[in-house]
TILO-425303 format. One record per residue (C-alpha): residue number from 1; residue in one letter; x negated, y negated, z. Coordinates in nm, 3 decimals. Each point is the difference from the previous one (the first is absolute). Last residue first. Example, Ala and Ser with C-alpha at 12.3 -4.5 7.8 and 13.67 -1.06 7.14 Angstrom:
BEGIN
{r 2 s {-1.367 0.106 0.714}}
{r 1 a {0.137 0.344 0.066}}
***
This chain:
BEGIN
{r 475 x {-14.730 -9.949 13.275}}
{r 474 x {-0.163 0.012 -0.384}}
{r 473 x {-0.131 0.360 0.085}}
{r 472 x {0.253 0.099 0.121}}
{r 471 x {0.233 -0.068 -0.287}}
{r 470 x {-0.253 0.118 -0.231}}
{r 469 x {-0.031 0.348 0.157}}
{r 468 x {-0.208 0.153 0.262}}
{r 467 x {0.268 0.125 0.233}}
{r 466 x {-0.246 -0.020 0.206}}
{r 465 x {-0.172 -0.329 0.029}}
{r 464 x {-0.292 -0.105 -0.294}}
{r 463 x {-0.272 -0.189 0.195}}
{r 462 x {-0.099 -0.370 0.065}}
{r 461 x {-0.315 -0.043 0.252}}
{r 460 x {-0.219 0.063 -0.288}}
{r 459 x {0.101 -0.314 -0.184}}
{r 458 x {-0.116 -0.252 0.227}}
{r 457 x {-0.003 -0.334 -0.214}}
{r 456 x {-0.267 -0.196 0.098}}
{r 455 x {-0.248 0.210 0.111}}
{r 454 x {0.062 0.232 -0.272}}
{r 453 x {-0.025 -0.291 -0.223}}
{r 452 x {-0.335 -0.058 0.139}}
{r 451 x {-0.098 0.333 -0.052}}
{r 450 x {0.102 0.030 -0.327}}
{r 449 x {-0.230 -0.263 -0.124}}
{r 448 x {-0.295 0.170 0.196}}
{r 447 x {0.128 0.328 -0.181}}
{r 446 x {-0.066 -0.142 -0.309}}
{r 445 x {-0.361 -0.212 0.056}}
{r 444 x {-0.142 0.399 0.130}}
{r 443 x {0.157 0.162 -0.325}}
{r 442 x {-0.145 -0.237 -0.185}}
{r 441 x {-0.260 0.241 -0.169}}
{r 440 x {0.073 -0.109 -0.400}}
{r 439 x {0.263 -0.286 -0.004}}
{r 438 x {0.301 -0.043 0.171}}
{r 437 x {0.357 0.055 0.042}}
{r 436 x {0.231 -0.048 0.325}}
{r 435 x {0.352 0.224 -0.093}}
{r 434 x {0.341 -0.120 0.089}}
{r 433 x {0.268 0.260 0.171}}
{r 432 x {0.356 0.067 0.015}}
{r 431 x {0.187 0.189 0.280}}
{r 430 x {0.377 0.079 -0.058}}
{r 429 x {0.281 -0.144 0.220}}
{r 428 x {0.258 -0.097 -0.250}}
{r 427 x {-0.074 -0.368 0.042}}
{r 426 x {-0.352 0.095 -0.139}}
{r 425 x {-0.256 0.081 0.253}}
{r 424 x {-0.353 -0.164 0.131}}
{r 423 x {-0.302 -0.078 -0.178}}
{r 422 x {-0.229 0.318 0.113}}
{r 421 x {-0.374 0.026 -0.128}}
{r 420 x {-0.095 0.135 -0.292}}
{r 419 x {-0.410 0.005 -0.046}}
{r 418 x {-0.198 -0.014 -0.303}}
{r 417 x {-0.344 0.118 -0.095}}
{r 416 x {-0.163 -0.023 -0.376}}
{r 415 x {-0.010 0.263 -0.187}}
{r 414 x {0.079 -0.159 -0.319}}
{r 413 x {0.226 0.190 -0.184}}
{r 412 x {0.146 0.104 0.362}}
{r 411 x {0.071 -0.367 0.062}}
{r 410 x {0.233 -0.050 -0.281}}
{r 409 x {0.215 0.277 0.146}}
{r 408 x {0.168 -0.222 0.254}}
{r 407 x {0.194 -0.232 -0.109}}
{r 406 x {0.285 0.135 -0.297}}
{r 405 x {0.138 0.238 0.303}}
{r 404 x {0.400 -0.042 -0.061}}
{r 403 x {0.053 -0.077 -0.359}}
{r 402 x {-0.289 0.191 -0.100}}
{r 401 x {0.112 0.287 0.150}}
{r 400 x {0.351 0.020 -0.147}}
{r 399 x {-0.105 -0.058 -0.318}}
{r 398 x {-0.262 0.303 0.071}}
{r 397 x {0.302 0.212 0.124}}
{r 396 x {0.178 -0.064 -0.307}}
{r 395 x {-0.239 0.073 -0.239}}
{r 394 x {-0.074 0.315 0.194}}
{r 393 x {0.350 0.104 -0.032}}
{r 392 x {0.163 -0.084 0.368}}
{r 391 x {0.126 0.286 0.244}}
{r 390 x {-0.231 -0.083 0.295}}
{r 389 x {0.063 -0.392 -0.048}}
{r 388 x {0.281 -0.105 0.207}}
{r 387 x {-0.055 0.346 0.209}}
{r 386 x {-0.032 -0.169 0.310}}
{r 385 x {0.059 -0.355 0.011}}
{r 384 x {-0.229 -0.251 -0.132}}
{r 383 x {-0.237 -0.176 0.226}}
{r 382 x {0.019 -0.420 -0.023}}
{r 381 x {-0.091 -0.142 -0.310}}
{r 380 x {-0.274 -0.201 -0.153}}
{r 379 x {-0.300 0.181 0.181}}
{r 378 x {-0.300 -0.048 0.182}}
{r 377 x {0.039 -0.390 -0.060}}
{r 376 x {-0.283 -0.172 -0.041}}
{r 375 x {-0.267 -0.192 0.209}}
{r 374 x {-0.332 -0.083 -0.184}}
{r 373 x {-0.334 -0.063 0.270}}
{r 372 x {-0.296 -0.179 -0.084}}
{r 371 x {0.115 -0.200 -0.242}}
{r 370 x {-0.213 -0.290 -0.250}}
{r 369 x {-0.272 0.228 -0.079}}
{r 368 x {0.247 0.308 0.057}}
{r 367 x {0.125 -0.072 -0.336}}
{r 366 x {-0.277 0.060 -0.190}}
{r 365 x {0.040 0.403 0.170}}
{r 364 x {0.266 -0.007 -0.231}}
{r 363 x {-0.227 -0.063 -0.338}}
{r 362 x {-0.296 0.187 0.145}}
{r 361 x {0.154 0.304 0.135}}
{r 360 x {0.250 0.002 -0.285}}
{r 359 x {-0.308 0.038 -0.235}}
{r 358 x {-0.110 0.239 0.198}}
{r 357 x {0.271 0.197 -0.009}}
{r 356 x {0.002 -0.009 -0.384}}
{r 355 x {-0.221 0.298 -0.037}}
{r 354 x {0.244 0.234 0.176}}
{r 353 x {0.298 -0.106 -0.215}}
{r 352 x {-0.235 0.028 -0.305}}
{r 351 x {-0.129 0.390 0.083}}
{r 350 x {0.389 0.076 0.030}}
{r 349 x {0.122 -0.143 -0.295}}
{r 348 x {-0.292 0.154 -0.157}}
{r 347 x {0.134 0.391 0.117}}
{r 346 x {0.225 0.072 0.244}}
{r 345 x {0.271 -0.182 -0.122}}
{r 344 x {0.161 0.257 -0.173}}
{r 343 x {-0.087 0.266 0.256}}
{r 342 x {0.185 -0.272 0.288}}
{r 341 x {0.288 -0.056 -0.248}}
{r 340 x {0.059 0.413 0.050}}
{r 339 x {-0.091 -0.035 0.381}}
{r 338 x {0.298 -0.278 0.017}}
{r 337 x {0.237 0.244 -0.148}}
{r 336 x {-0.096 0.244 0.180}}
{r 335 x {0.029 -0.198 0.361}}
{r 334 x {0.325 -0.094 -0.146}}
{r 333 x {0.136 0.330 -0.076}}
{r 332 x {-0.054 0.092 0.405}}
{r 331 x {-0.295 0.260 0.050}}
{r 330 x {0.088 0.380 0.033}}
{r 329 x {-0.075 0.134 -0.359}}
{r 328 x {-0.339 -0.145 0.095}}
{r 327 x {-0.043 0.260 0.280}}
{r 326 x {-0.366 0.001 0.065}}
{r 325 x {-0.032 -0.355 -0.045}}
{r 324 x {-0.369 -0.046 -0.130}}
{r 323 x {0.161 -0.166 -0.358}}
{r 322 x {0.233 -0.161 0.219}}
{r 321 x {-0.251 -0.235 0.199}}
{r 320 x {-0.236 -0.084 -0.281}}
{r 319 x {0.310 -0.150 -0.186}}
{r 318 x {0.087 -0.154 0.229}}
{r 317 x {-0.318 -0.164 0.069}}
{r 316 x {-0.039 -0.055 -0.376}}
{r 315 x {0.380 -0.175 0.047}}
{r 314 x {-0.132 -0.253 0.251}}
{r 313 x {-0.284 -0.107 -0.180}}
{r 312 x {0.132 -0.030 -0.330}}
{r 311 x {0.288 -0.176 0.177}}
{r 310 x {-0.155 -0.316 0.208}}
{r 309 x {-0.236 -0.107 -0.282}}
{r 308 x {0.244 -0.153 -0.176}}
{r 307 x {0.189 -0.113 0.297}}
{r 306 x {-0.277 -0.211 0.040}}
{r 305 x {0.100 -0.241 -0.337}}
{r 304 x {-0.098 -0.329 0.204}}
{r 303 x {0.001 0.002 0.396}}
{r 302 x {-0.100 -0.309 0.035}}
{r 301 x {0.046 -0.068 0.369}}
{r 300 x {0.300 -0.174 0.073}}
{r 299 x {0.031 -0.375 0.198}}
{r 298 x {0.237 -0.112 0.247}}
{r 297 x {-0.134 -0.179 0.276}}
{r 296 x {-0.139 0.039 0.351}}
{r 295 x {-0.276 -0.177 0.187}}
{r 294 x {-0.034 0.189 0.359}}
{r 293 x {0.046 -0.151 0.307}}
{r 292 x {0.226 0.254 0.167}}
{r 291 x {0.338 -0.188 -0.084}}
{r 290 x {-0.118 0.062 -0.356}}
{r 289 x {-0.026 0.346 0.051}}
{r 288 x {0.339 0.011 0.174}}
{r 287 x {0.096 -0.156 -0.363}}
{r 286 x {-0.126 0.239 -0.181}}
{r 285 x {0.175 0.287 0.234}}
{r 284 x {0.363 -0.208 -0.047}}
{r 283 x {-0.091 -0.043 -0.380}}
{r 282 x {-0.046 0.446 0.030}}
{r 281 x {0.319 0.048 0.174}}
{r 280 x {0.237 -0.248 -0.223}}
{r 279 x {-0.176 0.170 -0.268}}
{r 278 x {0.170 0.335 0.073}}
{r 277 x {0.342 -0.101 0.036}}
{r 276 x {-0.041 -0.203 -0.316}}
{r 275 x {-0.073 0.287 -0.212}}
{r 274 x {-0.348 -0.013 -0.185}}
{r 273 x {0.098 0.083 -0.365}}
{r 272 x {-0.166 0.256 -0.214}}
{r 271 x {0.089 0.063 -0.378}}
{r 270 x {-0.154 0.255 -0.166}}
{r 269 x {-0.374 0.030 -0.171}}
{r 268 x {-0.121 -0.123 0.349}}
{r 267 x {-0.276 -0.272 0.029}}
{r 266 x {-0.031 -0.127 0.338}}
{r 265 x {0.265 -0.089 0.222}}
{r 264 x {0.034 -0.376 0.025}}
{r 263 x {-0.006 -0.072 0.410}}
{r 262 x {-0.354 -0.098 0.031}}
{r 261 x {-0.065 -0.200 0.367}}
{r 260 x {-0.344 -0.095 -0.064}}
{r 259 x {-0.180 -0.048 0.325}}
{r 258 x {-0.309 -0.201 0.069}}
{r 257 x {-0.112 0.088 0.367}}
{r 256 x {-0.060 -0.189 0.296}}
{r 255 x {-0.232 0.159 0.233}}
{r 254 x {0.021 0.431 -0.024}}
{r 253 x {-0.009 -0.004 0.416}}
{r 252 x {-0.051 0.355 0.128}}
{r 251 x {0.275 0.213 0.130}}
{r 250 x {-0.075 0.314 -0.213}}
{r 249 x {-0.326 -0.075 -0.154}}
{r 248 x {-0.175 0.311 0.204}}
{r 247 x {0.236 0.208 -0.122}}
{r 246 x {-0.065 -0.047 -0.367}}
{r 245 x {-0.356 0.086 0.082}}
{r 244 x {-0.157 0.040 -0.359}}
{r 243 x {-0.214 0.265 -0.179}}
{r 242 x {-0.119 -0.071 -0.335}}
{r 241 x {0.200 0.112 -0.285}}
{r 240 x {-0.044 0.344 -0.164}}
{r 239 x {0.132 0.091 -0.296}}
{r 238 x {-0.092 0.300 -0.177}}
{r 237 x {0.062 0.225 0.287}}
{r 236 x {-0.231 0.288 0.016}}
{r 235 x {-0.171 -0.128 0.328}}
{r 234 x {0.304 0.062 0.143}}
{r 233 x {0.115 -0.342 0.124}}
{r 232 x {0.097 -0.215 0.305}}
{r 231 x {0.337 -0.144 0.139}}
{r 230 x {0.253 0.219 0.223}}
{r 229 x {-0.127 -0.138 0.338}}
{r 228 x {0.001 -0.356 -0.141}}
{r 227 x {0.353 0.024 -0.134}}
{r 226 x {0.157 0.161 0.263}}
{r 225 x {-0.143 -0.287 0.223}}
{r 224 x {0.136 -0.228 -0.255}}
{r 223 x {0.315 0.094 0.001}}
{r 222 x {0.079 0.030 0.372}}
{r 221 x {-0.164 -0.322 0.042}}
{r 220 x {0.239 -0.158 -0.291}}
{r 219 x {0.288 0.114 0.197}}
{r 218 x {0.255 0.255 -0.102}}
{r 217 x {-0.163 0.253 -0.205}}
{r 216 x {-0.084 0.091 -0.354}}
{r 215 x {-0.375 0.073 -0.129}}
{r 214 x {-0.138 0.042 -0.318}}
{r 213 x {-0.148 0.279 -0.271}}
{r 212 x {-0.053 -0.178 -0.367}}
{r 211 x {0.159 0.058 -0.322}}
{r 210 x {-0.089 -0.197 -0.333}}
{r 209 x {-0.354 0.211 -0.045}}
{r 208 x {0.099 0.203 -0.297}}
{r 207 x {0.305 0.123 0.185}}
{r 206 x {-0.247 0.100 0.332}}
{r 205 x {-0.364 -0.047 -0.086}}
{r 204 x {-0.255 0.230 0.186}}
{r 203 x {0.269 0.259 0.073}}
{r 202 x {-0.096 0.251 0.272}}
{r 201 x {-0.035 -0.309 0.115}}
{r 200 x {0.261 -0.316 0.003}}
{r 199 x {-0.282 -0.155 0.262}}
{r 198 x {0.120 -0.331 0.174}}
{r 197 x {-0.168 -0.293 -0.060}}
{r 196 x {-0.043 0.134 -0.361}}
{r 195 x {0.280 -0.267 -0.173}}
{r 194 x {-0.005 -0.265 0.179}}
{r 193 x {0.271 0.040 0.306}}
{r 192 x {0.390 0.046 -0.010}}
{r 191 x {0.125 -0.121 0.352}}
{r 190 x {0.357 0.079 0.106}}
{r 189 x {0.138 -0.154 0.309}}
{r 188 x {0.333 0.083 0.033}}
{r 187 x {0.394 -0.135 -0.008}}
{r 186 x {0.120 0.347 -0.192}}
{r 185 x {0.044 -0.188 -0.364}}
{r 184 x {-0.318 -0.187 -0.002}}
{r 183 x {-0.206 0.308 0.116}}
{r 182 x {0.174 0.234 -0.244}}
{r 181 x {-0.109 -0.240 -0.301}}
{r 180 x {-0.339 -0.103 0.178}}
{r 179 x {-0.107 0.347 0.037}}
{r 178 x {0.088 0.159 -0.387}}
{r 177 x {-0.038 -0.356 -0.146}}
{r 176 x {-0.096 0.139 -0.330}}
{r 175 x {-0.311 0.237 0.081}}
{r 174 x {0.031 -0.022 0.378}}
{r 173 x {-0.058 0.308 0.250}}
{r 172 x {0.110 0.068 0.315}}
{r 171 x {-0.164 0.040 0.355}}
{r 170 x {0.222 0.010 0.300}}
{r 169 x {0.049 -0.225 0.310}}
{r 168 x {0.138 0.000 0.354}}
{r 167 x {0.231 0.325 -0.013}}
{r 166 x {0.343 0.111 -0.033}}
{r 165 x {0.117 -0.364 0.080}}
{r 164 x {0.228 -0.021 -0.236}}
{r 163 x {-0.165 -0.238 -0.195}}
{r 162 x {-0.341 0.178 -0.004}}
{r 161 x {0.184 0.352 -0.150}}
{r 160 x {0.210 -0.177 -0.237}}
{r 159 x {-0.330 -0.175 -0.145}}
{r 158 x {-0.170 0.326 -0.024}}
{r 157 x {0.259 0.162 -0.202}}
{r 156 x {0.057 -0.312 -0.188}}
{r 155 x {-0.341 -0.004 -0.150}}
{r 154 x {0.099 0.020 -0.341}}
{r 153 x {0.192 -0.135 0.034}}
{r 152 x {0.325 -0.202 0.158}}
{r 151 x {0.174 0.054 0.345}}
{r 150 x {0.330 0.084 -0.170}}
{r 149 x {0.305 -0.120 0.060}}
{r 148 x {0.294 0.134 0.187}}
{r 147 x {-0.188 0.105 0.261}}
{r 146 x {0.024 -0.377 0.121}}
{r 145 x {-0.318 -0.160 0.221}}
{r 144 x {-0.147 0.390 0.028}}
{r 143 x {-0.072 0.026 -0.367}}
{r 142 x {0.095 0.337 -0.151}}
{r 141 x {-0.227 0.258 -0.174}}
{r 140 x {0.192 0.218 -0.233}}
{r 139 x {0.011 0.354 -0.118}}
{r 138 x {-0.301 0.168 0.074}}
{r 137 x {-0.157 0.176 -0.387}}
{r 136 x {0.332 -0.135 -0.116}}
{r 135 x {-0.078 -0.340 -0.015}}
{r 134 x {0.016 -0.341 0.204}}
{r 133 x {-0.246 -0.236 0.118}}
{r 132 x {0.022 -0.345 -0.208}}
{r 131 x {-0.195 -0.236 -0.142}}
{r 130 x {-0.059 0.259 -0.243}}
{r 129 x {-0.309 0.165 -0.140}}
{r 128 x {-0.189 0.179 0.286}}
{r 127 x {-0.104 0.321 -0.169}}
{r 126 x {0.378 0.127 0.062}}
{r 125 x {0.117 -0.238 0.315}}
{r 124 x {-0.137 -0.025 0.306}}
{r 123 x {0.043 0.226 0.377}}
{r 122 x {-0.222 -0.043 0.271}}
{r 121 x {-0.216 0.218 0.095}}
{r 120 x {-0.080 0.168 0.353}}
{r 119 x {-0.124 -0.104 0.382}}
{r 118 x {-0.384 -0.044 -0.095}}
{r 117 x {-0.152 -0.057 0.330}}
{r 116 x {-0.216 -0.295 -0.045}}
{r 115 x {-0.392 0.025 0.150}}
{r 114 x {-0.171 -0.260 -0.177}}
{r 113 x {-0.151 0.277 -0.194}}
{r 112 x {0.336 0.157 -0.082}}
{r 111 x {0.118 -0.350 -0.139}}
{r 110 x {-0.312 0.013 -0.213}}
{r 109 x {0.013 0.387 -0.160}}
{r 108 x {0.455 -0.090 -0.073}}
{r 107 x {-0.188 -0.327 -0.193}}
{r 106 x {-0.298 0.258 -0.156}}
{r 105 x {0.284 0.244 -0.065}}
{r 104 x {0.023 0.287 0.196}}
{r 103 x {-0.126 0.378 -0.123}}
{r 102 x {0.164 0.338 -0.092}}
{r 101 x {0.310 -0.108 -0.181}}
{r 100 x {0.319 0.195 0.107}}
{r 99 x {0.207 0.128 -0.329}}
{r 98 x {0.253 -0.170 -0.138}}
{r 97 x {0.343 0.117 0.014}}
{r 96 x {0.237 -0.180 -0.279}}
{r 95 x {0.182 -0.345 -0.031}}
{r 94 x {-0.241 -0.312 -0.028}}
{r 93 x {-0.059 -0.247 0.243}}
{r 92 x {-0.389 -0.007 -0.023}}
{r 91 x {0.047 0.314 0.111}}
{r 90 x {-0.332 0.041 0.174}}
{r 89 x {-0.018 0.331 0.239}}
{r 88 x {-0.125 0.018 0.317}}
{r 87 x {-0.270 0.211 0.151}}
{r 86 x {-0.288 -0.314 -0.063}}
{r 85 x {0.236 -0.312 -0.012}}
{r 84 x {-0.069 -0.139 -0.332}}
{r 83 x {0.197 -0.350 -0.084}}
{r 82 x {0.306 -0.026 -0.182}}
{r 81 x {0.229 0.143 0.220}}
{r 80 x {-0.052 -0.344 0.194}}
{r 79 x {-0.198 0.000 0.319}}
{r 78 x {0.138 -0.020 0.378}}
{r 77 x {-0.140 -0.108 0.334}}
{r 76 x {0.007 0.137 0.364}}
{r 75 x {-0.301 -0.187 0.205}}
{r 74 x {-0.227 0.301 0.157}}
{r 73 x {-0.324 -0.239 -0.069}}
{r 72 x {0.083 -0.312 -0.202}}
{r 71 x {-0.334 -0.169 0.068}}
{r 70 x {-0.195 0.277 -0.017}}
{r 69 x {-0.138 0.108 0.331}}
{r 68 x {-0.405 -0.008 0.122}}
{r 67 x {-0.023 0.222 0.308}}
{r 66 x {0.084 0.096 0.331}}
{r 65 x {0.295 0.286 0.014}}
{r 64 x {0.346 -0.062 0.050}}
{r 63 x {0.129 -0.116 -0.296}}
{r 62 x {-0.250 0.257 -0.175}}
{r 61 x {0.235 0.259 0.139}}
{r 60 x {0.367 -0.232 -0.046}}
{r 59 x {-0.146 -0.004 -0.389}}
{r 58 x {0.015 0.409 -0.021}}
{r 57 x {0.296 0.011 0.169}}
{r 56 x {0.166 -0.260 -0.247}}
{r 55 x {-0.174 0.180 -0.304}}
{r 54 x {0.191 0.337 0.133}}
{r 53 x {0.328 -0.199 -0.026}}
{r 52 x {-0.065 -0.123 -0.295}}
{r 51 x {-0.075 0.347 -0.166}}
{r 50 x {0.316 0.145 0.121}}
{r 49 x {0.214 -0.316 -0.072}}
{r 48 x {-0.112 -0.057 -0.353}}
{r 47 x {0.316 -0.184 -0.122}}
{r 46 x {-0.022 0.010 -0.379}}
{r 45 x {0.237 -0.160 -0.212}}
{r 44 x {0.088 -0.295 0.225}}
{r 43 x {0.209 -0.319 -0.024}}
{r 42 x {0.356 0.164 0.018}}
{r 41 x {0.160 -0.253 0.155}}
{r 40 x {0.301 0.127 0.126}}
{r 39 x {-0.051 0.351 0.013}}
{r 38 x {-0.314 -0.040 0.120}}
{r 37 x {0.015 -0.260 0.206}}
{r 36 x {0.054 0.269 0.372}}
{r 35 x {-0.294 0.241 -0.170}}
{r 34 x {-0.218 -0.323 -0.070}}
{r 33 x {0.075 -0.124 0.362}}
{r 32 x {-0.057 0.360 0.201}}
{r 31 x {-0.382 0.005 -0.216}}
{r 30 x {-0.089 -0.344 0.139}}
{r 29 x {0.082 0.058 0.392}}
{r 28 x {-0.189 0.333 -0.061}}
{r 27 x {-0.289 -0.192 -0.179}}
{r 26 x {0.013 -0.280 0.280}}
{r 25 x {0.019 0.278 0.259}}
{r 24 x {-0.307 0.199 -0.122}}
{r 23 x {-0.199 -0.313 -0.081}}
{r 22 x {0.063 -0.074 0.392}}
{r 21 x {0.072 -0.311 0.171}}
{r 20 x {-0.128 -0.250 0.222}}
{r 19 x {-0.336 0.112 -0.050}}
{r 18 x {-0.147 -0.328 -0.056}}
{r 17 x {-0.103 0.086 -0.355}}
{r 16 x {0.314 0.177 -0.094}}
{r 15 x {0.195 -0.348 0.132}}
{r 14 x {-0.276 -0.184 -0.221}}
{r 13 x {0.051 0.224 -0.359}}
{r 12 x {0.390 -0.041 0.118}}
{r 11 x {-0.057 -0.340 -0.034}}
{r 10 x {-0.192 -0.093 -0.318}}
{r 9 x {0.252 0.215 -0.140}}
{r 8 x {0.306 -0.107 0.093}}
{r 7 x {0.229 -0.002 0.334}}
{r 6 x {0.398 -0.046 -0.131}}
{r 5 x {0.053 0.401 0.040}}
{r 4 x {-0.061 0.058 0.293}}
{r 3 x {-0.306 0.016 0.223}}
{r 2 x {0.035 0.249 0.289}}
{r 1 x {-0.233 -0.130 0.293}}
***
């Protein structure tokens, strides 16, 4: 058997299983389609095709032998260039040679437990920022439904790379929207967990605790099965929530459900307007919902002032970031600029934006007394073409920003999961998405709900067609 390109995770873990194909030839099979998208797509920074290789052989061995297997064992899967790959180097996105680090991250640790072959890392913008993946450290990352927009960010390398096909699933990392963004606008699944599910170590608290590690793929199985092999802690971490089966919900029956469809964006400082090609997706999705049984209406959380707490945090994690950059004269003006409001705010503002999540964990999580599940759009606009906002002053670019991802960061103040899944495509072709939001440890409730749409709606059987560009895509 020679699985292509359209078999996932779950399944190419079973094929590997049954012996119906080798970890050598999928990693061979994988290696020849990154080369071929490269110039194209351009979703990798590192392709470790030596070392992958030598895992595969290594994996085919215990393959054959009797004994206990992880449940991912010789599977081909890829990491973001944000997370330790031990004889790699960590970019991070920014221009310069870094030197290899000498041990995985406890995520990169996981997936090698569970027996992944790490195929390379995926390309993301400088110290994740932008919702989009462009720079001069790789030039840019292009989305393989038009590659005349971008796949979004941060995690857009990843994204690319599980949209194309390149392989079933990737991990990324979320501290704005960084996998639901990319996943919304490449037609993925893209679950960002509670904060600690899956370990951000060597860093106990990524961004002062706003960014989280997820999972992108094409089927919420895929997802969560990524998701449960990567989860777990050091015992370092400093938050460590108890351990779930996200898998095991996958299919199950959630009952009927309160949903509150919230299409306000949150608080923004600039104006933000949901365009109507994009909530004509997510009502269609509410009202699928509805079709399913569940109680729907429109209702908002109350979000309050949480913007507020949003960029103290944000900018001290910059600001963290660039003053360990070894080649600071290197970094974009914006990431400076942001790391010189970061020091500023680094201080009480800081200390009071941390002490206030839990009072937005008990005045939102109010809200989930009469909801159990919130659906919102991902984003307000479809993706941006390339370079629309590479060249942009950093007032500019965060205008820019708000107007088109105003939804998802919210989430990352409180640490709370949410998953995109697909809503379809604008007239032009391009993939939006609507996120499923809930409380503290929902992830298994959240994928349950996007499982029956799943069900319903079949997204995973549509894939970007070479020429991948927005008139193809629409056909």
């Amino acid at each position: 058997m020679a699985l292509d390109r359209s078999e996932g995770l779950a399944e190419t873990a079973r094929a590997l299983a049954a012996g119906e194909v080798t970890s050598r030839a999928l990693v061979e099979r994988t290696l020849a389609r990154i080369e071929a998208s490269q110039g194209s797509l351009n979703a990798f920074r590192i392709v470790r095709a030596e070392a992958a290789l030598a895992e595969a052989d290594a994996a085919d061995r215990q393959l054959a032998s009797p004994g206990a297997r992880g449940p991912l064992l010789g599977v081909p899967v890829a990491v973001k260039d944000d997370m330790d790959v031990a004889g790699e180097p960590t970019a991070f996105g920014c221009c310069g040679e870094f030197p290899p680090v000498a041990e995985d991250g406890e995520a990169v640790r996981r997936l090698r437990a569970a027996g992944a072959v790490i195929i390379g890392k995926t390309n993301t913008c400088e110290f994740g920022q932008w919702p989009f993946t462009e720079g001069p450290a790789f030039g840019a990352t292009r989305n393989p439904w038009s590659t005349e927009h971008t796949p979004g960010g941060s995690s857009g390398g990843s994204a690319a790379a599980v949209a194309a096909g390149l392989v079933p699933a990737a991990l990324g990392s979320d501290g704005a929207g960084s996998v639901r963004i990319p996943a919304a606008w490449t037609h993925l699944v893209g679950i960002k967990p509670q904060r600690g599910r899956v370990s951000t170590w060597p860093r106990g608290e990524s961004f002062q605790g706003i960014t989280v590690n997820g999972t992108l793929a094409r089927t919420v199985a895929d997802a969560a099965l990524l998701l449960d092999a990567a989860s777990g802690n050091h015992a370092q971490d400093p938050h460590q929530p108890p351990a779930l089966d996200v898998s095991g919900a996958v299919g199950r029956d959630p009952g009927r459900l309160r949903i509150a469809l919230s299409l306000k964006p949150p608080f923004t400082a600039v104006p933000a307007r949901l365009l109507p090609e994009v909530r004509t997706r997510v009502v269609e999705l509410a009202e699928r919902l509805a079709a399913l049984g569940h109680f729907v209406e429109e209702a908002d959380p109350p979000y309050g002032q949480i913007g507020l707490t949003f960029v103290p945090r944000a900018t001290a994690g910059i600001a963290e970031r660039v003053g360990e950059a070894p080649f600071p004269a290197l970094l974009d003006r914006r990431t400076r600029d942001a790391a010189r409001l970061g020091r500023l705010l680094g201080g009480a503002p800081l200390r009071a934006a941390r002490r206030a999540e839990s009072t937005l964990h008990r005045r939102i999580g109010s809200f989930f007394a009469s909801y159990d599940v919130v659906l919102a759009p991902t984003t307000a606009a479809p993706p941006p073409r390339i370079g629309a906002l590479l060249e942009l002053s950093g007032f500019a670019t965060d205008r820019a920003m708000i107007a088109a991802c105003p939804y998802a960061w919210p989430w990352n103040v409180l640490g709370w999961p949410g998953v995109n899944v697909p809503a379809g495509f604008t007239p032009d072709g391009l993939p939006v998405g609507a996120q499923l939001l809930g409380p503290a440890d929902s992830e298994p409730l959240l994928v349950q709900v996007a499982a029956q749409l799943e069900a319903e709606l079949r997204w995973a059987e549509k894939w970007p067609s070479p020429p991948v560009t927005a008139r193809s895509a629409a056909a």
